[in-house]
C-alpha positions as CSV (number, residue, x, y, z in Angstrom):
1,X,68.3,132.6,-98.2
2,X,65.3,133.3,-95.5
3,X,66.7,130.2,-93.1
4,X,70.6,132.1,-93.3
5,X,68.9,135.2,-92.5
6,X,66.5,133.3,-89.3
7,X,69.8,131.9,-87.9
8,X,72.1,134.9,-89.0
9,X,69.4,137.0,-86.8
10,X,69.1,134.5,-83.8
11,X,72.9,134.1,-83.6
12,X,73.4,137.9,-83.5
13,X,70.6,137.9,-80.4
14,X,72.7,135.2,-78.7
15,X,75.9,136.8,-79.2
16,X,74.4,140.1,-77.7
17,X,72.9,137.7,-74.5
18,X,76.3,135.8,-74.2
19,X,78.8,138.8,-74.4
20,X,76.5,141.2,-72.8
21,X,75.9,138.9,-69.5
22,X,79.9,138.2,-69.2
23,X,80.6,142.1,-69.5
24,X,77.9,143.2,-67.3
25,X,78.3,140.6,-65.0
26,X,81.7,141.1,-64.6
27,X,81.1,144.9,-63.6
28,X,79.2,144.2,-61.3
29,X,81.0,141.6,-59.5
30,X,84.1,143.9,-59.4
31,X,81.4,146.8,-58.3
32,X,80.4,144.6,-55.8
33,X,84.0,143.4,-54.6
34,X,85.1,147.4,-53.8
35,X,82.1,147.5,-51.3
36,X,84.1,145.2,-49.3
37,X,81.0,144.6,-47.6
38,X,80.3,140.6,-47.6
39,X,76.2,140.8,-47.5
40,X,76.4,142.2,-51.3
41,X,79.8,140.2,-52.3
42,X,77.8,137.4,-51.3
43,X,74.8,138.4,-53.2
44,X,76.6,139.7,-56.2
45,X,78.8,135.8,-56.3
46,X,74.9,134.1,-56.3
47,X,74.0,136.3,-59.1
48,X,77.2,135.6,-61.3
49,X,76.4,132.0,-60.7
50,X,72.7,132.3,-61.9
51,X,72.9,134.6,-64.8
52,X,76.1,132.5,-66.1
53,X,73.6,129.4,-66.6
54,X,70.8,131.4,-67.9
55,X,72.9,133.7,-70.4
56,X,76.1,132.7,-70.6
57,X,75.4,128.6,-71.0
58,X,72.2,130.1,-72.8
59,X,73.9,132.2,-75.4
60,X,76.8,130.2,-76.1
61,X,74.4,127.0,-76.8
62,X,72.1,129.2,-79.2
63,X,75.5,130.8,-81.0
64,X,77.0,127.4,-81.4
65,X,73.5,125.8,-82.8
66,X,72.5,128.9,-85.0
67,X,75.9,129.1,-86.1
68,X,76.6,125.1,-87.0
69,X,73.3,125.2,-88.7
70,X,73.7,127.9,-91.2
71,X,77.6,126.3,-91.8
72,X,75.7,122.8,-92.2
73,X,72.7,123.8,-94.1
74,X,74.9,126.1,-96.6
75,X,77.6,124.3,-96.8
76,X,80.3,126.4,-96.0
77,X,83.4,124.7,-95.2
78,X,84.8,125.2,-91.9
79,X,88.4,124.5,-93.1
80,X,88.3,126.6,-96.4
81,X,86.9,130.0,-94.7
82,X,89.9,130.7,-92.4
83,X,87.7,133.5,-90.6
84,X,84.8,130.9,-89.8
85,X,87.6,128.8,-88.5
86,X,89.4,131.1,-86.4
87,X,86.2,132.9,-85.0
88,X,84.9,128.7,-84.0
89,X,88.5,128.1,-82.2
90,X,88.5,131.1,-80.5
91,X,85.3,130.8,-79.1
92,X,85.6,127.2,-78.1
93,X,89.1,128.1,-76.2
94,X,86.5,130.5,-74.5
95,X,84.2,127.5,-73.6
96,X,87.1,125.6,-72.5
97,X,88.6,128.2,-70.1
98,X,85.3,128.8,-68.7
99,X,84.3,125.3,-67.7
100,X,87.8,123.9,-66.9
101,X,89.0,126.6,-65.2
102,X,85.7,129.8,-64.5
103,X,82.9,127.1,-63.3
104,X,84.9,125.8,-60.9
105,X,86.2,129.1,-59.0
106,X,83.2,130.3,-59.1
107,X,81.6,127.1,-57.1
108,X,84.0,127.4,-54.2
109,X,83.2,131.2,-54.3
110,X,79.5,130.5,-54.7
111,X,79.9,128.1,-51.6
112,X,82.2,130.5,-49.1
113,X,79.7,133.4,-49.4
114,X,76.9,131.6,-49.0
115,X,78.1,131.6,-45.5
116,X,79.1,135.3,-45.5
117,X,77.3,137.6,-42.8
118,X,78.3,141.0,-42.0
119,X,80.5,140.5,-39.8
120,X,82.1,138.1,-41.8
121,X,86.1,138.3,-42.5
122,X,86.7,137.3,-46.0
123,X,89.6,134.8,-46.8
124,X,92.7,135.0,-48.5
125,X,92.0,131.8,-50.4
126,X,88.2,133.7,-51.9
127,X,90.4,137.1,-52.9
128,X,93.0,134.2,-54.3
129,X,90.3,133.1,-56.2
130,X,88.6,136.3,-57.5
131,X,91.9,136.9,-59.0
132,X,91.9,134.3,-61.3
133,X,88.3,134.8,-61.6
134,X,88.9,138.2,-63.0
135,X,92.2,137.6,-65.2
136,X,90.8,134.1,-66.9
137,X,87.4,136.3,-67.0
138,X,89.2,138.8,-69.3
139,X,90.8,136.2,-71.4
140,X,87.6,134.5,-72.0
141,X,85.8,137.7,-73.2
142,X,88.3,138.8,-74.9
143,X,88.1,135.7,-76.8
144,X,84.9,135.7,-78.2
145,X,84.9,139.4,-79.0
146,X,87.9,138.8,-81.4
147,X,85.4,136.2,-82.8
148,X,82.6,138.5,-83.8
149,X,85.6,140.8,-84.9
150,X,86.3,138.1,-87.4
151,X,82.9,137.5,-88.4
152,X,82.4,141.0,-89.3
153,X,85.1,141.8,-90.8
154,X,86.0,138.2,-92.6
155,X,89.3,138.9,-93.1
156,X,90.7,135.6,-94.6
C-alpha cells in the first residue's frame, strides 16, 4: 500500500505542474497578446516555449510513469476499469494534439518573434497561428482535466 500511496502522491504533484503550467501559461500568452506590443509578445512566445519543456513535457512524463507504475505494480487492468481507460485516452489525445499539432505552431511562433523589435509589424500568418494555438490549446486542456475528473470521481 506505501508504493500506491508514493506514486498516488507524485502523480498528483505532476498533474498540479502539468495542468497548472498549461493554464497559467496560456493566460499569460493571451495577457501578453492584448499588449499588442511585440518586445513582450516576443518574450511571452520564448517563455511558453521554455516552461512547456520544463512542465508541460515534465509533468506529463512523471503522470504517465507514476501512473503506469501503480497500474503495473497493482495490477489493475487498464481494459476492465473503464475510468482508468478513459482518463489514459483522453490524456494521450492531449499528448497527441500537442506534439502533432501545439509544438509545431509554437516553433514558427517561437522563430518570427525572435525577430520582433518595437517597431516591428506583426504578420497575419503569426495571429493565423495564435489562433490555432489558442483553440487546440483549449481542447488539449480541456482534455486532461476531464481526465482527473474521472480519476476522482471513477465513475465506471
Amino acid at each position: 500500500m506505501e508504493s500506491y500511496l508514493i506514486l498516488k502522491t507524485i502523480h498528483i504533484i505532476a498533474a498540479v505542474l502539468f495542468l497548472g503550467n498549461i493554464i497559467i501559461t496560456g493566460w499569460w500568452k493571451i495577457m501578453a497578446n492584448r499588449t499588442n506590443n511585440p518586445v513582450i509578445i516576443s518574450f511571452a512566445q520564448r517563455q511558453v516555449t521554455l516552461t512547456d519543456f520544463i512542465f508541460t513535457a515534465g509533468g506529463s512524463a512523471l503522470l504517465l510513469i507514476t501512473g503506469m507504475a501503480n497500474i503495473g505494480i497493482h495490477s489493475i487492468s487498464i481494459s476492465s476499469t473503464l475510468w482508468v481507460y478513459w482518463a489514459l485516452a483522453l490524456f494521450t489525445l492531449s499528448g497527441i494534439i500537442w506534439v502533432a499539432i501545439l509544438i509545431p505552431l509554437q516553433i514558427k511562433q517561437a522563430r518570427e518573434a525572435k525577430t520582433f523589435t518595437p517597431e516591428t509589424t506583426i504578420s497575419p500568418d503569426y495571429w493565423r497561428r495564435e489562433n490555432l494555438w489558442i483553440i487546440f490549446g483549449i481542447i488539449t486542456t480541456l482534455l486532461p482535466l476531464i481526465s482527473i475528473s474521472l480519476m476522482v470521481l471513477k465513475p465506471m
